[in-house]
ZAVEX-578701 format. One line per 3 residues: number of its first residue (from 1); their letters; for each residue z, y, x of C-alpha. Coordinates in Angstrom, 2 decimals. Each point is the difference from the previous one (the first is absolute). Layout:
N
NUM = A = Z Y X; ...
***
This chain:
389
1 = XXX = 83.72 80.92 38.82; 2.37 -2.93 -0.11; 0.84 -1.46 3.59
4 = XXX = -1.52 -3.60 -0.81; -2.91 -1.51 1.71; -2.91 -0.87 -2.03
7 = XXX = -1.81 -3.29 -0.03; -2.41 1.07 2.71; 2.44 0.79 2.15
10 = XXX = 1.39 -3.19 0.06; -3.33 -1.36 0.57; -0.91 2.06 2.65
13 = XXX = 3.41 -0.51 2.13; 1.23 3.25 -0.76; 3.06 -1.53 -0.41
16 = XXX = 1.32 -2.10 3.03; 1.92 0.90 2.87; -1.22 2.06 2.50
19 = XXX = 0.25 -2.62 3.08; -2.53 -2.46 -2.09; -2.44 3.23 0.15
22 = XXX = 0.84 0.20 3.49; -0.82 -3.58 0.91; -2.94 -0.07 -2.12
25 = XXX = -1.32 2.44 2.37; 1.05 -1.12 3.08; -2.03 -3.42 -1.03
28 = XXX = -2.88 1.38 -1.03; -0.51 1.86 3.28; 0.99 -3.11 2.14
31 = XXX = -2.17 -2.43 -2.29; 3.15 -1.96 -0.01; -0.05 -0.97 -3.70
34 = XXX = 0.94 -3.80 -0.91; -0.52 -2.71 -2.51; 4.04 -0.72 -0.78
37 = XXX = 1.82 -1.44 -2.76; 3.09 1.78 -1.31; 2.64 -0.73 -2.42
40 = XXX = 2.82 1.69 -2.29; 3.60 -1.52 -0.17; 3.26 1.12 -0.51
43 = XXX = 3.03 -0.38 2.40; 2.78 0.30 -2.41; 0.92 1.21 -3.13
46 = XXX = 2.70 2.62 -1.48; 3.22 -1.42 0.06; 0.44 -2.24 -2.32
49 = XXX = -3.39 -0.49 -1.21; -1.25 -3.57 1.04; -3.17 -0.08 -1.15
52 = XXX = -2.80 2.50 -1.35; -2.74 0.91 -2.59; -3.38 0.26 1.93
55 = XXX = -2.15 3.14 -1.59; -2.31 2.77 1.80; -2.79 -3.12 0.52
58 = XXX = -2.56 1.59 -2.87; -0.01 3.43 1.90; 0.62 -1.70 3.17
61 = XXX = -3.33 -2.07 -0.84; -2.42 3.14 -1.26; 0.80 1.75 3.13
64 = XXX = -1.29 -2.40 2.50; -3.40 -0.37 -2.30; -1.17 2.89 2.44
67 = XXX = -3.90 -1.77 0.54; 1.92 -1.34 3.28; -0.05 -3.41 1.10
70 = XXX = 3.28 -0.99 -0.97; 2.06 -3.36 -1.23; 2.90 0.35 -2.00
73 = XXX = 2.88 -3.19 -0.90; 2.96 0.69 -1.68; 2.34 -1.19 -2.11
76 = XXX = -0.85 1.52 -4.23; 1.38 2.62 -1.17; 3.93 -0.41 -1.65
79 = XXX = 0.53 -3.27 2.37; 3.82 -0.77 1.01; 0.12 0.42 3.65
82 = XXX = 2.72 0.23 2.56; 0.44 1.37 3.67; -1.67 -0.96 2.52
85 = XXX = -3.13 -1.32 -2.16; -3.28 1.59 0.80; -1.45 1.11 -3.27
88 = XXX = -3.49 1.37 0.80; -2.53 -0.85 3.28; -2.53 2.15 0.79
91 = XXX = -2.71 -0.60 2.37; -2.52 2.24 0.82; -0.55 2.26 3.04
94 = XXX = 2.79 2.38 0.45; -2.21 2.68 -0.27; -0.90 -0.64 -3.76
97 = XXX = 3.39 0.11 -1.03; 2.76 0.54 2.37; -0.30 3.92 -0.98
100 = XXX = 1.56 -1.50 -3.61; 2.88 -1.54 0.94; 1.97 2.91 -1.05
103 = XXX = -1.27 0.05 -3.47; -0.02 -3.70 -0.49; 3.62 -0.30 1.18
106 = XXX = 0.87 2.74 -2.15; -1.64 -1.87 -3.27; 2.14 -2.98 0.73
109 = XXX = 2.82 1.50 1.15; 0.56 2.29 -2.67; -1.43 -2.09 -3.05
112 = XXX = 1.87 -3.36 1.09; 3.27 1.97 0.13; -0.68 0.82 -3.58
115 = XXX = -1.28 -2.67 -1.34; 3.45 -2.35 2.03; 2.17 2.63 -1.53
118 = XXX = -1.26 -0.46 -3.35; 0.12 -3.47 0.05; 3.77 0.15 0.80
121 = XXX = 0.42 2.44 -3.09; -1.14 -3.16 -2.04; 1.57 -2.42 1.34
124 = XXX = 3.13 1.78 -0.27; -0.91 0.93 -3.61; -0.80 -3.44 -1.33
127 = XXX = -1.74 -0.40 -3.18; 0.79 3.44 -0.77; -3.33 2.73 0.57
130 = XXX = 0.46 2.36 2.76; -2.74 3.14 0.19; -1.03 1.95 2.93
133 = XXX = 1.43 3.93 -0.92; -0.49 0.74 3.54; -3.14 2.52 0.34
136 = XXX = 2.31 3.37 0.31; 1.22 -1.69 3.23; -3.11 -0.47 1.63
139 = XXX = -3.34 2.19 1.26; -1.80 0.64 -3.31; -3.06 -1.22 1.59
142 = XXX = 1.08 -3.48 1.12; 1.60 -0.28 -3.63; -2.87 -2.51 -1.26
145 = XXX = 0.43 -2.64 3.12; 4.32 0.11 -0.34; -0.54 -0.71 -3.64
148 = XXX = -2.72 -2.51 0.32; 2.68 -1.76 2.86; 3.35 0.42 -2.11
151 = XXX = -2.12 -2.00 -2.54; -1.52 -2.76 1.95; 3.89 -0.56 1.80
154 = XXX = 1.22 -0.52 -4.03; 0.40 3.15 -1.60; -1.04 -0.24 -3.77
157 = XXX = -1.59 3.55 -0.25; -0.70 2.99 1.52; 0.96 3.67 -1.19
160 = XXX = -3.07 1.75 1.19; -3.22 0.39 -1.80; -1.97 -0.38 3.29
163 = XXX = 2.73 -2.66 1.16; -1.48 -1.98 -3.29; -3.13 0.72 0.80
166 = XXX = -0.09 -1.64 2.98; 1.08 -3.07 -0.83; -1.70 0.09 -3.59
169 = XXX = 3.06 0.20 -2.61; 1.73 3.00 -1.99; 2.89 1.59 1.83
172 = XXX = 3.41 -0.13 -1.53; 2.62 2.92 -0.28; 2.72 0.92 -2.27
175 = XXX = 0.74 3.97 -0.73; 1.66 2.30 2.83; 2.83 2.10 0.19
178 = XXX = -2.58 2.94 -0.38; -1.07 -0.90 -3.57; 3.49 -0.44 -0.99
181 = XXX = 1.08 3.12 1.39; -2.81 2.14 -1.16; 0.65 -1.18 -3.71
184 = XXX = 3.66 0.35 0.37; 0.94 -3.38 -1.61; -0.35 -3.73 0.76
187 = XXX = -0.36 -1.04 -3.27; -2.99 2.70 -1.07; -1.77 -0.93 3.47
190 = XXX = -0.32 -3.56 -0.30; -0.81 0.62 -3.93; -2.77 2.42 0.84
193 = XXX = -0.98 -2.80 2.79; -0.36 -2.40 -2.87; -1.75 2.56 -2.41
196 = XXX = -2.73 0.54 2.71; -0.33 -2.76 2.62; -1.87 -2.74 -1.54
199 = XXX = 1.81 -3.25 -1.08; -1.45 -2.75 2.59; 2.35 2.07 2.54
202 = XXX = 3.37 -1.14 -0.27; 3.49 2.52 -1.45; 2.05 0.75 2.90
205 = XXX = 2.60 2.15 -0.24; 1.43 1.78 2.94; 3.53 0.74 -0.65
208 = XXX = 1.88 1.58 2.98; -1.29 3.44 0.00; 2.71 1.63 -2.02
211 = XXX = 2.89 -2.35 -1.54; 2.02 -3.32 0.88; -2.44 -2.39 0.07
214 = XXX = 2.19 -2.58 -2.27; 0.10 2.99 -3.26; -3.90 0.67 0.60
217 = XXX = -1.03 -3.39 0.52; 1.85 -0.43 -3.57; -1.47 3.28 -1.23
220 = XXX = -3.42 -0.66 1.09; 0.36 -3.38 -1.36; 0.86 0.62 -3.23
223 = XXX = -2.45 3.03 -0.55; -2.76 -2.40 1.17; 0.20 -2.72 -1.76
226 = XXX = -2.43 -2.89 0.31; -2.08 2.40 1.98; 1.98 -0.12 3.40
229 = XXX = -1.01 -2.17 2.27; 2.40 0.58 2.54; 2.02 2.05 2.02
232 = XXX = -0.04 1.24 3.61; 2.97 1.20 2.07; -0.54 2.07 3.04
235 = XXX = 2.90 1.31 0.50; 0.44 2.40 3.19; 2.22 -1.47 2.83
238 = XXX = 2.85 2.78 -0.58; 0.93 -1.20 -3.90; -1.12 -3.99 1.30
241 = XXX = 3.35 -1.19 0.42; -0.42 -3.61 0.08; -3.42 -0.70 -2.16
244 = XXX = 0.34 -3.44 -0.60; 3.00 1.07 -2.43; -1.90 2.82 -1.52
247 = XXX = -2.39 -2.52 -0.85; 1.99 -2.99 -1.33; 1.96 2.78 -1.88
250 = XXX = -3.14 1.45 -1.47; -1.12 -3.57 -0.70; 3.39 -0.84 -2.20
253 = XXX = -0.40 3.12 -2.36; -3.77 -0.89 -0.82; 0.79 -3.68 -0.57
256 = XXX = 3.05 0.89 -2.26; -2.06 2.23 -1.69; -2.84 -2.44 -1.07
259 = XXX = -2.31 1.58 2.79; -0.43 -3.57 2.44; -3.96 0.30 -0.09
262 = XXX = 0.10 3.41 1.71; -1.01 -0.22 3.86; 2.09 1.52 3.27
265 = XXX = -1.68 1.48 2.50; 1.08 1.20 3.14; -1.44 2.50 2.47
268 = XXX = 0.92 2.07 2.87; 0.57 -0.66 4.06; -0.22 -4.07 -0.41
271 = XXX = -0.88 -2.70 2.06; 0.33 -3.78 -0.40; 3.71 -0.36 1.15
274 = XXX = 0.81 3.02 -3.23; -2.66 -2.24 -2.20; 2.33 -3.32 0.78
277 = XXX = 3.09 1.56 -0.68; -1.98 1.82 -3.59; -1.47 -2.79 -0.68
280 = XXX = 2.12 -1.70 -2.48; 0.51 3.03 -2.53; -3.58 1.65 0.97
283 = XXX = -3.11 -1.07 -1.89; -2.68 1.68 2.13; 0.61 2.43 3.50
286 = XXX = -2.12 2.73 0.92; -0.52 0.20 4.01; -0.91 3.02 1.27
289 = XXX = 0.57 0.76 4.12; 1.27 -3.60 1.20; -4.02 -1.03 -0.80
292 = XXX = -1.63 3.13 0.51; 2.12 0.88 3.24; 0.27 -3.50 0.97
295 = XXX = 0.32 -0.73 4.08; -3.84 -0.57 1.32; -0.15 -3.51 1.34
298 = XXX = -0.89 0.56 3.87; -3.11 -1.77 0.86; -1.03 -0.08 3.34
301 = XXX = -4.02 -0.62 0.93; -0.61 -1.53 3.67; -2.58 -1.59 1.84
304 = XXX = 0.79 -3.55 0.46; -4.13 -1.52 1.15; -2.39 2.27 2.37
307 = XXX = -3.42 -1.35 0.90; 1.26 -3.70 -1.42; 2.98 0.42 2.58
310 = XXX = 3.23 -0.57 -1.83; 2.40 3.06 1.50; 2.32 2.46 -1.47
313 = XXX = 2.76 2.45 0.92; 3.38 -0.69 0.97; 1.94 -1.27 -3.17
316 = XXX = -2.68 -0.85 -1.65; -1.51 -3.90 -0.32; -3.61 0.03 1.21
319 = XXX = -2.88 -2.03 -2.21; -1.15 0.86 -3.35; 2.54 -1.93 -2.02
322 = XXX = 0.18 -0.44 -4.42; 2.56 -1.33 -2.25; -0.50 -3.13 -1.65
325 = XXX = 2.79 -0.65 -3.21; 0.92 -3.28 -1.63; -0.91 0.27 -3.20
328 = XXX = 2.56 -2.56 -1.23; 3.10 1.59 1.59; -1.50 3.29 1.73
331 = XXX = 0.93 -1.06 3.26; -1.76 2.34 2.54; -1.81 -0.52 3.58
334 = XXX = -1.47 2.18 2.32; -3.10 -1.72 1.60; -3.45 0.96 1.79
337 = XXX = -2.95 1.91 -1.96; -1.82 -3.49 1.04; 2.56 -2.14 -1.30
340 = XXX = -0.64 -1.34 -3.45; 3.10 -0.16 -2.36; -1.04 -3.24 -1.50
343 = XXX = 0.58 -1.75 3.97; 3.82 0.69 -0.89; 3.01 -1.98 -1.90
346 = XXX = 2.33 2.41 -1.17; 3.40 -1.48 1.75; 2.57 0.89 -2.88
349 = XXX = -2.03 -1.98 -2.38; -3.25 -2.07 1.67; -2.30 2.34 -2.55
352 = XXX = -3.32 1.51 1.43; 0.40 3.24 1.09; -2.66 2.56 -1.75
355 = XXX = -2.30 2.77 1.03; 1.70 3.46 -0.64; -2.47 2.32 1.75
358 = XXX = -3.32 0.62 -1.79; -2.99 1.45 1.46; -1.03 3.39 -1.29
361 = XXX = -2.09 1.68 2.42; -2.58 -2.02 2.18; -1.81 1.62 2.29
364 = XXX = -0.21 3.31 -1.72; -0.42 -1.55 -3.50; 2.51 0.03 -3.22
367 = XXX = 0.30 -3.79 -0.87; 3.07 0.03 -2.21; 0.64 0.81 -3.58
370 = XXX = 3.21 1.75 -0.70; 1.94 -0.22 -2.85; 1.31 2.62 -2.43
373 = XXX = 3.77 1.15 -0.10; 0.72 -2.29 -2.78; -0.50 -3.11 1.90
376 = XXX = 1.17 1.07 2.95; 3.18 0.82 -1.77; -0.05 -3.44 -1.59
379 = XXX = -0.26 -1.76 3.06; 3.14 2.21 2.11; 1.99 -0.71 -3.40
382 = XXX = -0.63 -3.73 0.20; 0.87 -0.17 4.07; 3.57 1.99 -0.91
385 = XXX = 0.81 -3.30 -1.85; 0.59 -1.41 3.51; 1.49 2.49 2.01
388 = XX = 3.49 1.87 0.28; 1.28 4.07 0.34
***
């Protein structure tokens, strides 16, 4: 028995926090239950993140189809946001789905903070792929929704075959340390690799296990021939020394040697301030625990409407409220559920402003289409034109 809860259980509340449980029943008893609209928003960021990379909404979505009458608006899935934006408004009574507020603040949370991280990997990265190596760093069962996130923030590929899966590609790896080590040579293991793997996946030599990474990378190399694709360095933090110089030094003795075409990758305890400072003398960068063991974004969900009475707590701003965007410089504005986006002028520019949140749920019924990891990935790629680490 692994300790993971299984889709029922999510369905069934078995995960939330005790005090919803509590109130449930206290409300129930009283026959105090109310018609209230509540909505998810986050107060601020980790420091120095200024914006984020909405994801969680799919899951978010398929839980509150419970057969309750419920109406869902939110912004779609892989949409920039920033603090102090709701993203999602539920309205409902409490009853039908305050005893998920756990869960769906843990979809968000946990899936934006991916899904931002990743993004920052790319931008960091450039035109140069990054993949999502990060699965050993995570629960084993929530492997298929990190890599499905790292993807959709930017990554180019995942390393897991139910990672892939899930977003409906073919995961990417090179050869580990265990190969190498079991075969006793670098050479034989990545010429065994290329005896038995077929062709369509790509020659990449590890080359750290054993040796100086400059003599293998020349070894390998030249006992490959055409048939290397590229290299990957990995080296462990106690022979690192300064990487960026192992690199450009490898880099030197291939080019010398007539071997320009052959790819560097990099690998091992990166994030996007080690991808900047790589990224001039590293073709591609695996990313293993800054994505997979990246900071949850913390969501908050509160009730801001009761009964058509705007109220809310302390802190918080009552009304049901949405984010409308200029689409011509993605100015942002905060305005009523009521309000319509196209009553504004965006002030920076005079533009229109546009409708960011899209109904998916009315009154207990699925009304929106969502789209598969490859656009989503297209769209976040397009949006990082704009924005800055």
């Amino acid at each position: 028995m692994f300790f993971t809860a299984d889709d029922d259980e999510i369905k069934n509340g078995k995960v939330t926090d005790i005090y919803f449980k509590r109130s449930e029943q206290i409300l129930r008893e009283l026959g105090k239950d109310k018609q209230v609209k509540a909505e998810i928003f986050l107060k601020k960021f980790p420091s120095s993140y200024q914006w984020g990379i909405l994801a969680g909404i799919q899951e978010s979505i398929e839980l509150l189809l419970n057969g309750k009458n419920i109406s869902v608006s939110c912004m779609p899935e892989g949409t920039v946001f920033k603090a102090f934006q709701p993203v999602m408004t539920i309205e409902g009574s409490y009853l039908d789905f305050g005893i998920f507020e756990t869960s769906i603040l843990g979809f968000l949370c946990h899936s934006s903070g991916i899904a931002t991280k990743a993004a920052r990997c790319r931008m960091a990265a450039g035109d140069r792929p990054i993949y999502s190596f990060g699965a050993r760093r995570t629960h084993p069962a929530i492997a298929p929704m990190v890599e499905r996130c790292a993807y959709i923030g930017g990554a180019d590929g995942v390393s897991t075959v139910i990672g892939a899966q899930a977003i409906g590609s073919e995961p990417v790896g090179t050869i580990p340390h265990a190969l190498i080590l079991i075969l006793g040579d670098t050479l034989e293991a990545i010429r065994e690799f290329d005896r038995i793997i077929p062709q369509k996946v790509k020659r990449i030599a590890l080359i750290d296990t054993f040796n100086d990474e400059k003599f293998e990378a020349i070894r390998v190399c030249r006992g490959m021939g055409d048939n290397i694709f590229g290299l990957r360095l990995d080296t462990p933090g106690s022979r690192k020394g300064d990487f960026l110089k192992i690199l450009e030094e490898v880099r030197w003795e291939l080019d010398i040697r007539g071997f320009k075409d052959v790819k560097l990758m990099v690998s091992g305890g990166l994030d996007e301030e080690d991808i900047s400072r790589l990224s001039n003398a590293a073709d591609a960068f695996g990313v293993g625990s800054a994505i997979s063991g990246a900071r949850v974004l913390d969501f908050s969900m509160d009730i801001v409407e009761i009964e058509g009475n705007r109220i809310a707590k302390r802190g918080k701003m009552s009304g049901a409220k949405k984010v409308i965007r200029c689409g011509n410089c993605l100015q942002d504005k905060v305005v009523l559920q009521e309000e319509a986006a196209a009553d504004f002028d965006c002030p920076q520019c005079g533009a229109r402003f546009d409708e960011l949140f899209v109904d998916m749920i009315s009154e207990g019924k699925k009304i929106y289409d969502f789209a598969d990891a490859f656009k989503i990935r297209d769209e976040v790629l397009d949006k990082l034109k704009s924005l800055e680490l």
